[in-house]
VOBA-1610 file (N, C-alpha, C; in pm, whole numbers, padded with zeros to 5 digits, always signed):
BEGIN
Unk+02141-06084-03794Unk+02152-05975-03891Unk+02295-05920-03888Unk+02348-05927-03999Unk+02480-05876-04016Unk+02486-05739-04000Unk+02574-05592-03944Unk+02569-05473-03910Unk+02690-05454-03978Unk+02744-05318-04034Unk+02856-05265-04045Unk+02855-05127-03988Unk+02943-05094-03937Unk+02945-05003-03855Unk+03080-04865-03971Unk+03064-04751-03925Unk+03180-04694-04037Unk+03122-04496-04006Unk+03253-04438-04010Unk+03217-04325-03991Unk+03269-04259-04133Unk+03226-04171-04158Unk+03259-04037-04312Unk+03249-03871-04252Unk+03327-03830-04277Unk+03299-03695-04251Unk+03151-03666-04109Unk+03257-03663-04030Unk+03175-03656-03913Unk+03022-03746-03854Unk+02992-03792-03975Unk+02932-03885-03971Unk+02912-04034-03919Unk+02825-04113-03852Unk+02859-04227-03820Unk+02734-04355-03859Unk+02776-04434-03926Unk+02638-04525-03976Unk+02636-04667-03936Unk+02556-04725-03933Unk+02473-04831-03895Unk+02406-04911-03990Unk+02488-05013-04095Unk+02423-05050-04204Unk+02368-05173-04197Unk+02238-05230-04245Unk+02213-05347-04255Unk+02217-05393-04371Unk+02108-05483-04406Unk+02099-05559-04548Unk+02044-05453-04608Unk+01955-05380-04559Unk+01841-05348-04623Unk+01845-05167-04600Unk+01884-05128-04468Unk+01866-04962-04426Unk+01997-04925-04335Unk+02000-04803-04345Unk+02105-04740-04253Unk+02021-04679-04136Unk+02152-04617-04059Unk+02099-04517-03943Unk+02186-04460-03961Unk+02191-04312-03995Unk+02288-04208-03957Unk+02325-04160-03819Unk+02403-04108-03782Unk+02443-04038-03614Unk+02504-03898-03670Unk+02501-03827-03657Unk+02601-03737-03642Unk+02703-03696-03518Unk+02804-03700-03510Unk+02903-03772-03374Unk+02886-03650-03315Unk+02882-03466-03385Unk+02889-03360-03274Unk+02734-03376-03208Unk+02640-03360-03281Unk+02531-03322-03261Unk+02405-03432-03180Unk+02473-03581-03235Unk+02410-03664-03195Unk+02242-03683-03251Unk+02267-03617-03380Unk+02101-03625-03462Unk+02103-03680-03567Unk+01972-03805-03591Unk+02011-03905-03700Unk+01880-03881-03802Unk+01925-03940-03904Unk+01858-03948-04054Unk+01868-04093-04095Unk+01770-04153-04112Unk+01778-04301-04174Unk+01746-04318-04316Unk+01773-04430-04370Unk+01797-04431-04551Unk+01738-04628-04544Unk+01608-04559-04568Unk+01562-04738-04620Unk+01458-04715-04693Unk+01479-04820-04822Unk+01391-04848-04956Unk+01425-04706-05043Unk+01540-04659-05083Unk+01566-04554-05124Unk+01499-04427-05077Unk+01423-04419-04913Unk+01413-04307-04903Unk+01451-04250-04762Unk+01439-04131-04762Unk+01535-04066-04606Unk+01439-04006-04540Unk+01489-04038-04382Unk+01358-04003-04296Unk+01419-03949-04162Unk+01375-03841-04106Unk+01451-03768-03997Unk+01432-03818-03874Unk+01540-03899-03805Unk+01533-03955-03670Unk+01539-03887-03564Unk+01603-03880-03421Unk+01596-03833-03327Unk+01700-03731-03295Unk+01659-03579-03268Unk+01742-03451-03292Unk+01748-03394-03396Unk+01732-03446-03532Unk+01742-03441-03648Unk+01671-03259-03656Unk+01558-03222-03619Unk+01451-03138-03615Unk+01548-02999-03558Unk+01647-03034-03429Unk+01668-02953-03337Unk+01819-02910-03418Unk+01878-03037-03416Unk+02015-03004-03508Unk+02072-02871-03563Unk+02163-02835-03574Unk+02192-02682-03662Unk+02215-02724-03793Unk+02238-02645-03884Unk+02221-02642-04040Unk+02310-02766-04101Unk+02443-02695-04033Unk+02564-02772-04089Unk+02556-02904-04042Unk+02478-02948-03942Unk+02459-03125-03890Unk+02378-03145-04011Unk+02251-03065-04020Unk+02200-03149-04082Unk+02221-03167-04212Unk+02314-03063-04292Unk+02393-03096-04466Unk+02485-03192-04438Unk+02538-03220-04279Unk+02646-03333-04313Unk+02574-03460-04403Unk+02450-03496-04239Unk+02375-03607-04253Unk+02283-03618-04383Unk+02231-03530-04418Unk+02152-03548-04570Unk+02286-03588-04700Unk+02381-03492-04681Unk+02508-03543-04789Unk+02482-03704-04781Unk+02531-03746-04674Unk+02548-03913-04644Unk+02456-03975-04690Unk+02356-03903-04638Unk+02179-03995-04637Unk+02178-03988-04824Unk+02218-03843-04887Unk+02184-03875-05044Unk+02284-04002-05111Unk+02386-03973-05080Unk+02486-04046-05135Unk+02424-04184-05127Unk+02416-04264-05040Unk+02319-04328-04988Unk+02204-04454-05040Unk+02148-04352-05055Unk+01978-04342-05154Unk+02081-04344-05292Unk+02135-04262-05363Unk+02175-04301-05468Unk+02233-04418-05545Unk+02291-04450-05406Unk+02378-04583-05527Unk+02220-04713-05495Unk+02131-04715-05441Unk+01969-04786-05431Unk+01959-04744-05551Unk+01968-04659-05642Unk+01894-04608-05758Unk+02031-04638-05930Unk+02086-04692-05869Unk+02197-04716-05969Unk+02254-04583-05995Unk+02301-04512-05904Unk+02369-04387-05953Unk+02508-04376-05793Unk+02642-04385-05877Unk+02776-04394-05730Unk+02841-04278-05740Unk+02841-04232-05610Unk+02899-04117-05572Unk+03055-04127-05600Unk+03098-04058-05637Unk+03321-04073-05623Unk+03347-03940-05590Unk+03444-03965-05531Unk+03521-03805-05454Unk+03571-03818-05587Unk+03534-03669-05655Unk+03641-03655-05768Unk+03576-03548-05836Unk+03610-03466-05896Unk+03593-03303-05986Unk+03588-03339-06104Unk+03465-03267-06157Unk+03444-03320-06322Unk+03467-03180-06416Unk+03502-03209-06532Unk+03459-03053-06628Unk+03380-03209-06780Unk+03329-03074-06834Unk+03306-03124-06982Unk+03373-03056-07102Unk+03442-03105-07197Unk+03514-03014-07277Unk+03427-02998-07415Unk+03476-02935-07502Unk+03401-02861-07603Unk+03317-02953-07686Unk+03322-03094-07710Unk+03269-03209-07696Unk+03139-03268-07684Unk+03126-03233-07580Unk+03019-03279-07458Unk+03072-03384-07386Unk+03212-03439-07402Unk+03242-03527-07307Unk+03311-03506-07140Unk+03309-03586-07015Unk+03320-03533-06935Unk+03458-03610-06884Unk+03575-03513-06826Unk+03665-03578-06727Unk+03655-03578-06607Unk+03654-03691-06566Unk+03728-03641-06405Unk+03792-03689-06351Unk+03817-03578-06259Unk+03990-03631-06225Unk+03966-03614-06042Unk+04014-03769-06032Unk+04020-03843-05892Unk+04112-03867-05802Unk+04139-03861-05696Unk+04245-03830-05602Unk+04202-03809-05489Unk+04275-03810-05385Unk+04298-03745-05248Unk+04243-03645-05237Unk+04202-03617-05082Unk+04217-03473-05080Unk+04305-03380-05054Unk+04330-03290-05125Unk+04429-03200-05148Unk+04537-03235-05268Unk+04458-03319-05322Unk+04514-03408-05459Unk+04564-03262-05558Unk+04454-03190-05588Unk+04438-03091-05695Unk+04313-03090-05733Unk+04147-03196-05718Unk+04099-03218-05835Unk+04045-03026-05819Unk+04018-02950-05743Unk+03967-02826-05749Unk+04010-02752-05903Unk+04130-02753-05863Unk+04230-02682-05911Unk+04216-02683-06087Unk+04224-02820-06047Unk+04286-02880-06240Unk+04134-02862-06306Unk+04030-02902-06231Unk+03912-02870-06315Unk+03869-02709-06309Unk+03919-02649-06216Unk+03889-02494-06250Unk+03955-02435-06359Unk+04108-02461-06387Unk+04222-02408-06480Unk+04140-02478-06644Unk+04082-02579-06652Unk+03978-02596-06769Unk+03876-02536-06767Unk+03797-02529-06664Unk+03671-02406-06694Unk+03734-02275-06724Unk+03833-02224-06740Unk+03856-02119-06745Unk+03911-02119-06886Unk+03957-02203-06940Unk+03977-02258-07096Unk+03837-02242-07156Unk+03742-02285-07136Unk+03626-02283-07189Unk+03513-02417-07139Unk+03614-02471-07064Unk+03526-02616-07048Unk+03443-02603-06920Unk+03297-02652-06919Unk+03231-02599-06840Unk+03223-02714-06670Unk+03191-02674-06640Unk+03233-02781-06478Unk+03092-02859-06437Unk+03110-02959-06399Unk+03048-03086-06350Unk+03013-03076-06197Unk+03131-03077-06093Unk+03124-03104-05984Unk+03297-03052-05947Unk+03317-03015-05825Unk+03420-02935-05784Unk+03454-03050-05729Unk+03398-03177-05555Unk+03444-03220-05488Unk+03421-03347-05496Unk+03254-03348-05566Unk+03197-03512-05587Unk+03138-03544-05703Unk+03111-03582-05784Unk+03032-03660-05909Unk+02983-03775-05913Unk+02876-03812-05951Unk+02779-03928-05952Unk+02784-03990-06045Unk+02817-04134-06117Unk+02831-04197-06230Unk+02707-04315-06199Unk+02632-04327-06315Unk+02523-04413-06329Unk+02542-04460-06454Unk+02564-04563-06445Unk+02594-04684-06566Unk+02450-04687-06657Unk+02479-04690-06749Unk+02351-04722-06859Unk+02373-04813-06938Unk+02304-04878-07049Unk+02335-04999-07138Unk+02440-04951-07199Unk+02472-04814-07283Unk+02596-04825-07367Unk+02645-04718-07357Unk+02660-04614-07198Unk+02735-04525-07202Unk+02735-04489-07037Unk+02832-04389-06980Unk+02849-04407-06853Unk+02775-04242-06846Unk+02705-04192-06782Unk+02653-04068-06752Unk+02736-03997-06615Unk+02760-03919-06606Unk+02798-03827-06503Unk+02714-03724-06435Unk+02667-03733-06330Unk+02568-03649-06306Unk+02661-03515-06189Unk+02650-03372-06227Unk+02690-03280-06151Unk+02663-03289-05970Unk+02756-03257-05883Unk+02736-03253-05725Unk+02770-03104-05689Unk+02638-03038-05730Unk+02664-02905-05748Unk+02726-02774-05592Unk+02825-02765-05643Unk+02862-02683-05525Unk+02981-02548-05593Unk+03015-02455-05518Unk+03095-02321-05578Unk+03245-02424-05590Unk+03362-02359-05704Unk+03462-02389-05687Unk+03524-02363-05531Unk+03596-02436-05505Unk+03696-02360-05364Unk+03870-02357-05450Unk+03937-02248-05487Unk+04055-02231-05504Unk+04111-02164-05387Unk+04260-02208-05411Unk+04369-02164-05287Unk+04402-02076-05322Unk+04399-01910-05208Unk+04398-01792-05275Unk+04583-01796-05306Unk+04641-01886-05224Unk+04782-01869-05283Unk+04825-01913-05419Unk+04729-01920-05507Unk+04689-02001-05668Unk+04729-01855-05705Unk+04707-01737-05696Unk+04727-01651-05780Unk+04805-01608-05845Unk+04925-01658-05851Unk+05019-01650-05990Unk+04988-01734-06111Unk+04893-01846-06062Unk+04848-01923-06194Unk+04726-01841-06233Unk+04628-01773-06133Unk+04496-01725-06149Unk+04480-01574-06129Unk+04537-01488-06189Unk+04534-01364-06141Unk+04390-01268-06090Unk+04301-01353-06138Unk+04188-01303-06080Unk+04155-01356-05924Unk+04247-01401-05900Unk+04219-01438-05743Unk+04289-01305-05629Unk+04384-01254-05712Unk+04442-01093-05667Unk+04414-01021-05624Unk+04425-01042-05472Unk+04326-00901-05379Unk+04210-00981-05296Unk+04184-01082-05342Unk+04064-01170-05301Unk+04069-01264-05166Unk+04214-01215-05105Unk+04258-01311-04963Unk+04138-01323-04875Unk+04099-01216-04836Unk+03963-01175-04734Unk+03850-01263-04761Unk+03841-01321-04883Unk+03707-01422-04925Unk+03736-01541-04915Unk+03868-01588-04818Unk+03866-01723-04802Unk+03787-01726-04681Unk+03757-01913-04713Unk+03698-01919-04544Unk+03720-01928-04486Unk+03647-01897-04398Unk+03729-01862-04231Unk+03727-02029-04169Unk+03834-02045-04073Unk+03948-02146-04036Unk+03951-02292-04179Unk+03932-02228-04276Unk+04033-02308-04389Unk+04184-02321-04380Unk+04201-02399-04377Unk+04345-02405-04353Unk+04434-02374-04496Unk+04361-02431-04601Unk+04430-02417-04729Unk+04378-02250-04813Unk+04333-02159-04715Unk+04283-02035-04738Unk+04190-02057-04899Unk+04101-02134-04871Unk+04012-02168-05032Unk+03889-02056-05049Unk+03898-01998-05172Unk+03800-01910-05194Unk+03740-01953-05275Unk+03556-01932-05230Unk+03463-01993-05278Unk+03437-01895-05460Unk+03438-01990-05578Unk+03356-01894-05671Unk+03284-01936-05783Unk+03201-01871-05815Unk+03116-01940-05916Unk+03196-01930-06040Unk+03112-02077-06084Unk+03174-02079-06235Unk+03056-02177-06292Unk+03021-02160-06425Unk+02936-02219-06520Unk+02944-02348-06469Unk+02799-02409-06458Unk+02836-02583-06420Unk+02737-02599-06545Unk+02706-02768-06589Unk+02594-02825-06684Unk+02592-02964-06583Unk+02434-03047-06605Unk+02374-03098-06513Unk+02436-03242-06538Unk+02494-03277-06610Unk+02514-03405-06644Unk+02580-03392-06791Unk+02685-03528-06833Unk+02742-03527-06957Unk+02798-03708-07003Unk+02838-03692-07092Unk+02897-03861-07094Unk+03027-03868-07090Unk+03047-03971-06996Unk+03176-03993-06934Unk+03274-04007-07060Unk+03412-03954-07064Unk+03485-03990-07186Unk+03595-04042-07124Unk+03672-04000-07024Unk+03805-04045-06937Unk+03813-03967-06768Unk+03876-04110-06720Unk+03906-04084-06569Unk+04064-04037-06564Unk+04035-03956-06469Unk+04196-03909-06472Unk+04230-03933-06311Unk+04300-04039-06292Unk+04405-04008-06122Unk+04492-03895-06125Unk+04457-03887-06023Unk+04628-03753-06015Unk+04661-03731-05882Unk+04770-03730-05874Unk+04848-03661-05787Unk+04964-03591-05798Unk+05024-03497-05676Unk+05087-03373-05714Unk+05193-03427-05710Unk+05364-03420-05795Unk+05456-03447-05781Unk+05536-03324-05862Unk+05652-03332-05812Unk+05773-03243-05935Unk+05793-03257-06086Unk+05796-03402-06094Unk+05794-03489-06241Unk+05626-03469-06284Unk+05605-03384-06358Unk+05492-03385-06438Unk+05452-03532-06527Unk+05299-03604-06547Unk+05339-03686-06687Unk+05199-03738-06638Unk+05161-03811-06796Unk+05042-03810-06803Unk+05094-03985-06899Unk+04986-04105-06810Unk+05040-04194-06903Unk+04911-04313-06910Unk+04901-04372-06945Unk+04771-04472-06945Unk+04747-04581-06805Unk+04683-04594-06779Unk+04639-04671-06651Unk+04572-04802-06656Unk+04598-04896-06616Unk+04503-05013-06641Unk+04399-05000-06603Unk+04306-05126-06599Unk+04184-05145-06571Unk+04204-05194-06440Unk+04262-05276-06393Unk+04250-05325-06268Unk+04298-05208-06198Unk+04409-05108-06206Unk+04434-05014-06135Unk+04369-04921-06106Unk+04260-04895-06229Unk+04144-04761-06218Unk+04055-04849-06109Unk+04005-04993-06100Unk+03934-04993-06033Unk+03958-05003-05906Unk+04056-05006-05847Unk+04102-05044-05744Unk+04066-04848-05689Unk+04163-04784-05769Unk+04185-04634-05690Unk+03989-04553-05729Unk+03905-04623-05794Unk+03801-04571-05788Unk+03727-04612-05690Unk+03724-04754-05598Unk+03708-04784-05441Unk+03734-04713-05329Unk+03856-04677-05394Unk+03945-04609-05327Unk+03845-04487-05281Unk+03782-04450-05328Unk+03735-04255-05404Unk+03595-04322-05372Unk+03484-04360-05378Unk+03393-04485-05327Unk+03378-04544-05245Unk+03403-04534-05120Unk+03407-04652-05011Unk+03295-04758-05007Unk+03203-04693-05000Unk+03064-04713-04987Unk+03038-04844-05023Unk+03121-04919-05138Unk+03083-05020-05167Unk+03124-05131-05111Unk+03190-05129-04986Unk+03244-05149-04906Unk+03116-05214-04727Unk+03039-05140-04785Unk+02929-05121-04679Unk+02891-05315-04664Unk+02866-05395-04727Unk+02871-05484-04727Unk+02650-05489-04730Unk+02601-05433-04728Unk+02438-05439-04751Unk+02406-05490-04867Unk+02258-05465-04890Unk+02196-05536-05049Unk+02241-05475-05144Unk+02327-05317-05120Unk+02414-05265-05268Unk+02463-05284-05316Unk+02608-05353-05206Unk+02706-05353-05250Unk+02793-05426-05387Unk+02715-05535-05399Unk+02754-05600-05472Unk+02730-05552-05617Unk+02603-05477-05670Unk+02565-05416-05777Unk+02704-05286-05790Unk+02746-05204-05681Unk+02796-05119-05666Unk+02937-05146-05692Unk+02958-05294-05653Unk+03105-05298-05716Unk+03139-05364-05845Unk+03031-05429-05947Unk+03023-05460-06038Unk+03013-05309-06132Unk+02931-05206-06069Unk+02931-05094-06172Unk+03061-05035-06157Unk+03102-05025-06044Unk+03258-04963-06056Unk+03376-05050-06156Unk+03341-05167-06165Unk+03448-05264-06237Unk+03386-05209-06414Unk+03271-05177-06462Unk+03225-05174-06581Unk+03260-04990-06636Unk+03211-04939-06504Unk+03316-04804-06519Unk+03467-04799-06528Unk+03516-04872-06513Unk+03672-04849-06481Unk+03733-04913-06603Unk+03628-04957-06670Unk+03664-05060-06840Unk+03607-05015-06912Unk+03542-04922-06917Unk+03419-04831-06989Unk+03496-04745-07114Unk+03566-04682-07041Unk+03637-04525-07091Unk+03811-04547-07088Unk+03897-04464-07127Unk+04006-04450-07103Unk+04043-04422-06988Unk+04178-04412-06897Unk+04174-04375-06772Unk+04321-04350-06781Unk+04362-04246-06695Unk+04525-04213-06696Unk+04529-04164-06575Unk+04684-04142-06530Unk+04743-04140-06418Unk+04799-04007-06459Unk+04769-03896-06367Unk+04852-03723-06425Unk+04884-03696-06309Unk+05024-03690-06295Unk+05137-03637-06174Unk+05137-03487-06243Unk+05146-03387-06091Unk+05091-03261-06136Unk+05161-03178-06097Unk+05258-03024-06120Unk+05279-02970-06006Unk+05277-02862-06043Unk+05327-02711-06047Unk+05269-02585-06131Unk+05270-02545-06232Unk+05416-02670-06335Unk+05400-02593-06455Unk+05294-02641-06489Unk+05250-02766-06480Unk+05115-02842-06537Unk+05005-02765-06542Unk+05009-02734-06407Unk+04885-02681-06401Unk+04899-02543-06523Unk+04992-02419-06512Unk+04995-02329-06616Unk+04961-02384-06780Unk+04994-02493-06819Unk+04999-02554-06963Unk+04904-02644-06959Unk+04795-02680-06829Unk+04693-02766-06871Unk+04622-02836-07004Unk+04623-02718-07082Unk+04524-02709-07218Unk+04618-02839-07330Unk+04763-02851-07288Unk+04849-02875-07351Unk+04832-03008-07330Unk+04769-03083-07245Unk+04753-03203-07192Unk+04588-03259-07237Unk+04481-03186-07227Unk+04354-03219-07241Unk+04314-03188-07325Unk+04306-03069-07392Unk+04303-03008-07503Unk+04277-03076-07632Unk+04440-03151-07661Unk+04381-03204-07784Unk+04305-03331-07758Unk+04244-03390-07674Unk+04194-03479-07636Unk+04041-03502-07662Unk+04013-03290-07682Unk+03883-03243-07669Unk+03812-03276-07790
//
């Protein structure tokens, strides 16, 4: 039996053809994921909160792509439309940022950190990974409502991120992927297909796992990444101030 072994966010797994085993490395309490469903292993019961949202995060993510639906690190909005962007990167890329500065335009938000894409016969769906925005309270010359609000970051954040609500909707149809990363030189320019799919792996590991998914999982990422338009947006504050100027007419 072939094994892959691989850790994620504190996390540590155990994949076969067919099922995982979760670990959690502080806590040492596992959650397993076979035949699309999740089942609480040993400690799991005793665990504290935050072990066990690591391990269920993992365990869903998981179970999802079994069901034809792939997780990507990446922040979605929907614009006036109903169509959805998102924009993929690193962490500490921006995607928080750039999809909050559009909800605040009017466009309503998807997912702050993760989004779920499930391929269908003739359109790509986006499903919301519902969680609060986190902005950097040092954003407040772009966000003046963040003014006064230092005290509501979280505590040992390093990037002082304050949690806040903003309008989400449950799902939308994919219209364009946006890469980005932060540079001086602002610019927004078209991206290939082989390049979107490569940096959407990138944002995806998972498919990587080498089990009975993978292979479905990297065929949907290749049909996503040829699906829609896709661009490359180097970002840095004026961008972010003139956002609308970039997506806008797009809407």
């Amino acid at each position: 039996m072939n094994l892959a072994r691989w850790r994620s966010n504190g996390v540590e797994g155990v994949t076969s053809e067919s099922d995982s085993t979760l670990r959690h490395l502080g806590e040492n309490a596992e959650l397993h994921v076979a035949g699309g469903r999740l089942s609480r292993g040993a400690g799991y019961a005793s665990a504290s909160k935050n072990a066990r949202h690591s391990l269920a995060r993992v365990g869903a993510i998981l179970r999802l792509r079994q069901h034809n639906r792939y997780y990507v690190h990446a922040s979605g909005v929907v614009n006036r439309k109903g169509s959805a962007f998102i924009f993929v990167g690193e962490s500490g890329s921006g995607k928080s940022t750039l999809a909050f500065a559009l909800a605040r335009q009017g466009w309503s938000m998807l997912g702050d950190d993760g989004v779920v894409l499930e391929p269908l016969d003739d359109t790509i769906l986006v499903h919301g990974w519902r969680s609060h925005s986190l902005i950097s309270a040092s954003l407040s010359s772009a966000f003046p409502e963040l003014g006064g609000r230092e005290s509501e970051a979280m505590a040992g954040d390093g990037r002082e991120r304050i949690p806040l609500a903003v309008p989400h909707v449950s799902h939308a149809t994919l219209g364009a992927i946006v890469f980005i990363r932060q540079g001086a030189n602002g610019s927004l320019q078209r991206c290939g297909q082989s390049d979107a799919l490569t940096s959407l792996i990138r944002q995806s590991p998972w498919v990587l796992l080498g089990d009975a998914s993978s292979t479905v999982h990297f065929e949907a990422l290749g049909r996503i990444a040829g699906s829609v338009p896709s661009f490359e947006f180097v970002h840095g504050h004026d961008e972010l101030l003139r956002i609308g100027d970039f997506f806008d007419p797009a809407a």
